[in-house]
C-alpha positions as CSV (number, residue, x, y, z in Angstrom):
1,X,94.4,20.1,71.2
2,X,91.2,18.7,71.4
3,X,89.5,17.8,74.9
4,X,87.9,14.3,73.5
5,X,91.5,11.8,72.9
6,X,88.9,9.9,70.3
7,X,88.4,13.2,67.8
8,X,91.3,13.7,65.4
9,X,92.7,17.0,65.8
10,X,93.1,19.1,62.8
11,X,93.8,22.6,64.4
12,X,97.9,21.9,64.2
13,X,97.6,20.9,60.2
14,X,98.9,23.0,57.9
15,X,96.8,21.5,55.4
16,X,94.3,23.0,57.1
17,X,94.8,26.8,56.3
18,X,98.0,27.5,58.8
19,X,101.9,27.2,58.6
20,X,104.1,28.1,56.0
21,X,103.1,27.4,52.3
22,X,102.9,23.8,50.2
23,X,105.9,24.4,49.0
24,X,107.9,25.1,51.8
25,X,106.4,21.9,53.4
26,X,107.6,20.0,50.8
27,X,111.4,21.4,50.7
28,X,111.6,21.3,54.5
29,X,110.1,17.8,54.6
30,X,113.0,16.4,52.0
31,X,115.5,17.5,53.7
32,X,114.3,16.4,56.7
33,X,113.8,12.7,55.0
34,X,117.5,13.2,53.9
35,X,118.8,14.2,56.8
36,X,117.2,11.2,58.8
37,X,118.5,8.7,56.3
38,X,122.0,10.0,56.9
39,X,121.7,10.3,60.7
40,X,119.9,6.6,60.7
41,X,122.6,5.2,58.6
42,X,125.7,6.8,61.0
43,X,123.7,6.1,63.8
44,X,123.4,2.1,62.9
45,X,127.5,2.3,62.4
46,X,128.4,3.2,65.6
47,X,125.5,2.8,68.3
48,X,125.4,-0.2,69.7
49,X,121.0,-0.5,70.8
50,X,120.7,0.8,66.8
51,X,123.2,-2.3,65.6
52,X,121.2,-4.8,67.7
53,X,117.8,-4.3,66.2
54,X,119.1,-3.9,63.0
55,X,120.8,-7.3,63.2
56,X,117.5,-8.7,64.0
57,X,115.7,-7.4,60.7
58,X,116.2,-10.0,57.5
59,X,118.7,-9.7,55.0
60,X,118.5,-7.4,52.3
61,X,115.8,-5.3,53.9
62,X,114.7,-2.5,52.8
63,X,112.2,0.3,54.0
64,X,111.5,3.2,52.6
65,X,109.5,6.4,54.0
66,X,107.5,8.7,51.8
67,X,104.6,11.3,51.2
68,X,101.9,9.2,49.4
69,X,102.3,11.3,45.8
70,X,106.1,9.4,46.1
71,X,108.2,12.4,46.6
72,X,109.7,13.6,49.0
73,X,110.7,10.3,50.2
74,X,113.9,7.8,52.1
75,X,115.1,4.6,50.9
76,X,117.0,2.3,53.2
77,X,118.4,-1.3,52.8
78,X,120.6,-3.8,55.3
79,X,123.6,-4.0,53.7
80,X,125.8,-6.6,56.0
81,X,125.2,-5.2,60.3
82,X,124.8,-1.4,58.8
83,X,121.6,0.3,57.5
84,X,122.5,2.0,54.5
85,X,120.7,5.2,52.4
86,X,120.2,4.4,49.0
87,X,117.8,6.3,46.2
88,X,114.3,5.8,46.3
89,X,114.3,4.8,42.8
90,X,116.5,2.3,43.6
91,X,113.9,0.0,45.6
92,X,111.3,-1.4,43.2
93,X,109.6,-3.0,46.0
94,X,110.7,-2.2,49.6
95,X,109.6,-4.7,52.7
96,X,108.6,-2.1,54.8
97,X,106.8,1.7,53.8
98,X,106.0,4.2,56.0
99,X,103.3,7.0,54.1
100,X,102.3,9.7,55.2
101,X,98.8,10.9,53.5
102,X,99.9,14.6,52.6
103,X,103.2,16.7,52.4
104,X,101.5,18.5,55.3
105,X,101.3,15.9,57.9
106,X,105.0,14.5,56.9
107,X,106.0,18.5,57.7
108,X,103.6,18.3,61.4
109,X,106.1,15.1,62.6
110,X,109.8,16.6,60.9
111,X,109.2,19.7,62.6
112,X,108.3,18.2,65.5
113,X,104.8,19.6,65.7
114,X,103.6,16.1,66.4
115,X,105.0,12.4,67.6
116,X,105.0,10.0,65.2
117,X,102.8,7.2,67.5
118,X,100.2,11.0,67.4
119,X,100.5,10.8,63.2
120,X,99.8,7.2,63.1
121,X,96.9,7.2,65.9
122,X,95.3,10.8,63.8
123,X,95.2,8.5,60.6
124,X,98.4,10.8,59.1
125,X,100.6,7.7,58.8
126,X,100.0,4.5,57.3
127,X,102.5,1.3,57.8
128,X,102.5,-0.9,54.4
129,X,104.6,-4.3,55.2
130,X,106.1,-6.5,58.3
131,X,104.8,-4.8,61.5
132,X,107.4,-6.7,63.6
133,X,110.2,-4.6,61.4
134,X,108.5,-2.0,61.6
135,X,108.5,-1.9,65.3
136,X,112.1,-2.4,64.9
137,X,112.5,0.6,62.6
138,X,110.6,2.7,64.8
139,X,112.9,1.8,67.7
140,X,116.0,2.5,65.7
141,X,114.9,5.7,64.7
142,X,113.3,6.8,68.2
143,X,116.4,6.0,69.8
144,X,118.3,7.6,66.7
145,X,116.2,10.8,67.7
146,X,117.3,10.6,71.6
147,X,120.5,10.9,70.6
148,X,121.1,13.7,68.2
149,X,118.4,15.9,69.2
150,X,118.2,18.2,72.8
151,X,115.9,16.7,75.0
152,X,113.5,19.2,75.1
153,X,113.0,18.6,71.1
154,X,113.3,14.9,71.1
155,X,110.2,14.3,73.8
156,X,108.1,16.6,71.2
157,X,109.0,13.9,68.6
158,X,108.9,10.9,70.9
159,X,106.4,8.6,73.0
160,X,108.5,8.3,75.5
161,X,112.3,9.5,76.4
162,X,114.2,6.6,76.8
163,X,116.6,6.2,80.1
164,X,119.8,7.6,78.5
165,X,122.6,9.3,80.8
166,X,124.2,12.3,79.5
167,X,127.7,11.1,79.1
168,X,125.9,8.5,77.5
169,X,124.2,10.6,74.9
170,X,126.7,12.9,74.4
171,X,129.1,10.5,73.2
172,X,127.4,8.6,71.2
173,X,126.0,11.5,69.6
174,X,129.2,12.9,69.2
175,X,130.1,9.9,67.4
176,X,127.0,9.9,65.5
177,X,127.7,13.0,63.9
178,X,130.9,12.6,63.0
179,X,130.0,9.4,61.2
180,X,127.6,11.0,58.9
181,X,130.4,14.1,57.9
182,X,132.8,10.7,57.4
183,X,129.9,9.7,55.1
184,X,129.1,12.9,53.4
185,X,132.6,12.8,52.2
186,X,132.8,9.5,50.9
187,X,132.1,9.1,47.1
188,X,128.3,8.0,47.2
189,X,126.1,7.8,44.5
190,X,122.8,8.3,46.6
């Protein structure tokens, strides 16, 4: 890490000579993008801090997160109080995108190398669309990430921990993950 907070640091970039290959990046960093679509999507079923901000956003939002060459990417739209994962293909012009600028800086935040607030402030992430969704996105997901990771991986990936009690977290991560086997199993075309 660099001693000057106003010089980007490149050291933990992959793109810039270390960490697995190009390829790996971009396997690991769709599945990843899958995975959080799922998790976002059980996660705005069943927790009730998630529903709330989600009820705020407009109807028929949709946000979608990608690596600026379009793949690997997420699609979400509101679809009535839930968030819902959808193909990318499927959104010919989402409200909100989140890009990042290079497979290897989506890999540095899904493996938890770097916060997201880090990617955005090192010029990794750019935010296309309504910044007040966006804030709410970012919420929803934060919290999403409190919940379903261990602590000592979610404050790699967050800001800030938010206050959450253990029996707290464990039940509503419990719940979390058995939502998104519920909705592995349903008959889903995305």
């Amino acid at each position: 890490m660099s001693p000057n907070p106003n010089i980007i640091d490149t050291e933990l970039s992959p793109a810039a000579g270390r960490g697995p290959s190009y390829a790996i990046q971009r396997v690991y960093a769709g599945f990843m993008m899958w995975l959080i679509s799922r998790l976002l999507q059980a996660a705005s079923a069943v927790d009730p801090v998630i529903k709330k901000d989600i009820d705020r956003l407009p109807e028929d939002f949709s946000f979608s997160m990608r690596v600026r060459s379009g793949s690997p990417a997420l699609a979400m739209r509101k679809m009535g109080d839930d968030l819902r994962a959808v193909q990318p293909s499927a959104l010919q012009r989402p409200a909100l995108v989140f890009e990042f600028k290079h497979v290897a800086h989506a890999f540095l935040v899904m493996s938890f190398q770097e916060s997201t607030p880090r990617a955005f402030a090192n010029d990794r992430l750019a935010v296309d669309g309504d910044f007040a969704c966006a804030m709410k996105i970012m919420r929803s997901l934060n919290r999403m990430q409190a919940l379903v990771l261990p602590r000592f991986i979610a404050v790699r990936a967050l800001k800030a921990y938010p206050p959450i009690g253990i029996v707290e977290k464990l039940g509503l991560a419990a719940r979390i993950y058995g939502r998104l086997v519920i909705d592995l199993f349903k008959r889903d075309p995305s």
